[in-house]
Structures are given as structure tokens and as C-alpha cells.
C-alpha positions in Angstrom: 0.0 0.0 0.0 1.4 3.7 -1.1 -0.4 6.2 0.9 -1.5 9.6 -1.4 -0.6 12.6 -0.2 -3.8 14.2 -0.7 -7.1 13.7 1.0 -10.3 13.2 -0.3 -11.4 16.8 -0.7 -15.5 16.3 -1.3 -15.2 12.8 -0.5 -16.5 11.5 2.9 -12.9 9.9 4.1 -12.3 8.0 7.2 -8.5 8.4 7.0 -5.9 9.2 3.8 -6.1 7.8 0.6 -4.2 5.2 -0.3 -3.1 2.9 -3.3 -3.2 -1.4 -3.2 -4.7 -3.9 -5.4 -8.4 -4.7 -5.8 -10.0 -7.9 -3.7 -13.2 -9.4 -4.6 -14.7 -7.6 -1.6 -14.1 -4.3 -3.5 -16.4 -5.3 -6.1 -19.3 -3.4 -5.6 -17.6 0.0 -4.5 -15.7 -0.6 -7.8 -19.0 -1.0 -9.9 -20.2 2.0 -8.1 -17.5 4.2 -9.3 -17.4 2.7 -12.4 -20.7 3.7 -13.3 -21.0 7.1 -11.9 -17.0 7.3 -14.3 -18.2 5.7 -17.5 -22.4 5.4 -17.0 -23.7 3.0 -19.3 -19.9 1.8 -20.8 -19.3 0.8 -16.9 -18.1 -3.1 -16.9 -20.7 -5.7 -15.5 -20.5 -6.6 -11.9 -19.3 -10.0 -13.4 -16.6 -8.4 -15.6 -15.2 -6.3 -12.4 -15.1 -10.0 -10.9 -13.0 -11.9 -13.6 -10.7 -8.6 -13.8 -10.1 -9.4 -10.2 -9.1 -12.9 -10.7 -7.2 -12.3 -13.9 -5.5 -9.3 -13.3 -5.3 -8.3 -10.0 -1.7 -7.3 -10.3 -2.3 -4.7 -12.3 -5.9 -3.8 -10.9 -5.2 -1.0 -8.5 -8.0 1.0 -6.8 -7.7 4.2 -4.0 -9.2 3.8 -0.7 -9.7 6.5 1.8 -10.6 3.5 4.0 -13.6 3.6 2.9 -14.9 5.2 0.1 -13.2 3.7 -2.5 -12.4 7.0 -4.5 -11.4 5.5 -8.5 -9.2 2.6 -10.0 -6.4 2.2 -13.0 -6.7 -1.3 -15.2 -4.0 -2.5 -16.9 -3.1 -6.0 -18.8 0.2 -6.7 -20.6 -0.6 -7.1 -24.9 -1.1 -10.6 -25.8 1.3 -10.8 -28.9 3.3 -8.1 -28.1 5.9 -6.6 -25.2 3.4 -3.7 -24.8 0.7 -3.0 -21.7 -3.0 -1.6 -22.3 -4.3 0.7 -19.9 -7.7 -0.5 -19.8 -9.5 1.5 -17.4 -9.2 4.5 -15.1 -11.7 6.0 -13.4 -11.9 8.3 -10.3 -15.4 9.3 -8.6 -16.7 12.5 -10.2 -17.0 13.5 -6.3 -13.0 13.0 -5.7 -11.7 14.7 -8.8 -9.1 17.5 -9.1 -7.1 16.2 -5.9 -4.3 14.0 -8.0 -6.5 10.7 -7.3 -5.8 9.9 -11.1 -2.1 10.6 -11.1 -1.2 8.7 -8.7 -2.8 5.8 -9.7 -1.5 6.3 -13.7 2.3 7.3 -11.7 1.5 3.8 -9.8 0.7 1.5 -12.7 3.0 2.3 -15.0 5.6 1.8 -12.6 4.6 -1.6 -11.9 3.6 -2.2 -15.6 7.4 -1.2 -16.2 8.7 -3.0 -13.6 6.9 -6.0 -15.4 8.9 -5.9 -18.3 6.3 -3.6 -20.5 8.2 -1.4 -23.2 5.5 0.7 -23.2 1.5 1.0 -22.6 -1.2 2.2 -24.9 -4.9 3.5 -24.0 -7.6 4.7 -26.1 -9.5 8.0 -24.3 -13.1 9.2 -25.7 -12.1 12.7 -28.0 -14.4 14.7 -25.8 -12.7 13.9 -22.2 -10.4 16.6 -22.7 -9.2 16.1 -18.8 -8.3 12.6 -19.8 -6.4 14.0 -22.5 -4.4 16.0 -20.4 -3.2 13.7 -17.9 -2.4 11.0 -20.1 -0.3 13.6 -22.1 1.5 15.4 -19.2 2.5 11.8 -18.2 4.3 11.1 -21.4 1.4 9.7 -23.5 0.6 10.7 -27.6 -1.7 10.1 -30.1 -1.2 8.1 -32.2 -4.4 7.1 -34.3 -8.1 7.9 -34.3 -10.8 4.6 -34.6 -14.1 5.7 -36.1 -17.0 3.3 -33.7 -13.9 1.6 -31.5 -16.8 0.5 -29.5 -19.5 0.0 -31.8 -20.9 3.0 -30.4 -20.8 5.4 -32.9 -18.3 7.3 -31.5 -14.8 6.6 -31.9 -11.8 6.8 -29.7 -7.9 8.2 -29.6 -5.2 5.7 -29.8 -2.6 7.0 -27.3 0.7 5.7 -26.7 4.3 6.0 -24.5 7.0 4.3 -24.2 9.0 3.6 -21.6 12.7 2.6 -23.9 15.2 5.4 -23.8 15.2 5.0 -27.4 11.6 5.4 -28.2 10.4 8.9 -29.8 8.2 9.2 -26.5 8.5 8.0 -23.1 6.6 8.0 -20.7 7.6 10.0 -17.3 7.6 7.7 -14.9 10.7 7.9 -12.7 12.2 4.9 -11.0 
């Protein structure tokens, strides 16, 4: 556990916030912020569960013991030395107080530490705070997917790199 140096702001906190892996008893405080993050894209209760099993490593949430205030998802690439960033999400009542920075700063560490050369995401055009983070940390664009979720809509490709010898790197100190 890494405790933030923030508190929760808005948020109803019984003590600081802190950083550790998700547990299946999180899973409802999870789906909870997940839904009031990404409404009706929020994962099934059942998804949350198999994330747990599968890829708790890499499944961080922030407690401030309780609420739970947001998570960061990642999964190493199937076929490839790369990471995904598959989800990050922080309460719409705990925003603005680093929350999503230090779980990004967090996971990419670990996702480093891991052996990833790098980590992409895709981010919704429109979430212009998304956009910000992710590119203060290190991350580009890279393409644009017309429907990535069948949605109509499509999505930013964003990538960094963690290889001194990649055009960009993500700035994630050791």
C-alpha cells in the first residue's frame, strides 16, 4: 500500500487515501465508481469479478478507507511486449485532488517494472481532462478509430514508451 498525499477533498474519508490492489470484496464500490465514471460503458459486476481474478496485479483501486475514490486497469498485450491501460476511473465527487495521477504514476511503474516497453490506451475525444493527464504523463496520439466500441463514437489511440530509445517515453521515474 502507497499512501496519497492528498485527502479526499468532497469525499466522505475516514482516514488518507491510499493505493493497493483490488479484492473481490471491493467489487461493488468498484461498480459503483465505475458507473458514476463511464455510466452506461461501466463493466458488468461480473466483468469487475473476472478482472479481479485475472488481473489483480495490475488492478489498482484508491481507498480513503472507505470510500473507494477511482481505479487504473491495466493488462500486458497478448502478442506483443506492450501494456494496455484499460481503465481509469476516479469518482466525479474525488476529482481535481491527484486521485488519477497517482494511480497512472502507480501503474506504469509496476507495468514497467513488469517488463512492458511501453503502454497504450484509447480515451473518448471529448474527455479533454483525460487527454491532459495521459499527455503530461508522457502519452501521444497516435491514431483515431471511427465506432472503436461500436458505439458510434470513436476513440484516440494513445501511446508511450517507456525505452530510452523510443520517440516518446513515458515520465515515470524509478
Amino acid at each position: 500500500m502507497d499512501e496519497v498525499g492528498v485527502t479526499a477533498g468532497p469525499v466522505r474519508a475516514r482516514g488518507p487515501a491510499f493505493i493497493r490492489h483490488a479484492c473481490a470484496e471491493d467489487l461493488h464500490a468498484l461498480h459503483t465508481v465505475d458507473e458514476a465514471v463511464f455510466g452506461e460503458l461501466a463493466y458488468p459486476l461480473f466483468v469487475l469479478r473476472q478482472f479481479v481474478d485475472v488481473h489483480q496485479r495490475h488492478f489498482l483501486v484508491i481507498d480513503a478507507d472507505p470510500p473507494l475514490l477511482g481505479y487504473a486497469l491495466a493488462a500486458h498485450a497478448a502478442h506483443s511486449s506492450q501494456a494496455w491501460l484499460l481503465g481509469l476511473g476516479v469518482h466525479p465527487d474525488a476529482r481535481k485532488y491527484g486521485y488519477g495521477r497517482a494511480l497512472m504514476d502507480r501503474c506504469l511503474a509496476m507495468l514497467r517494472d513488469d517488463g512492458a516497453s511501453g503502454v497504450r490506451l484509447t480515451v473518448k475525444p471529448g474527455n479533454t481532462a483525460a487527454i491532459k493527464l495521459y499527455e503530461s504523463i508522457g502519452f501521444k496520439k497516435t491514431s483515431y478509430i471511427p465506432g472503436y466500441y461500436g458505439d458510434g463514437e470513436g476513440r484516440y489511440e494513445m501511446t508511450a514508451f517507456f525505452g530510452l530509445d523510443q520517440t516518446t517515453r513515458v515520465g515515470v521515474t524509478p
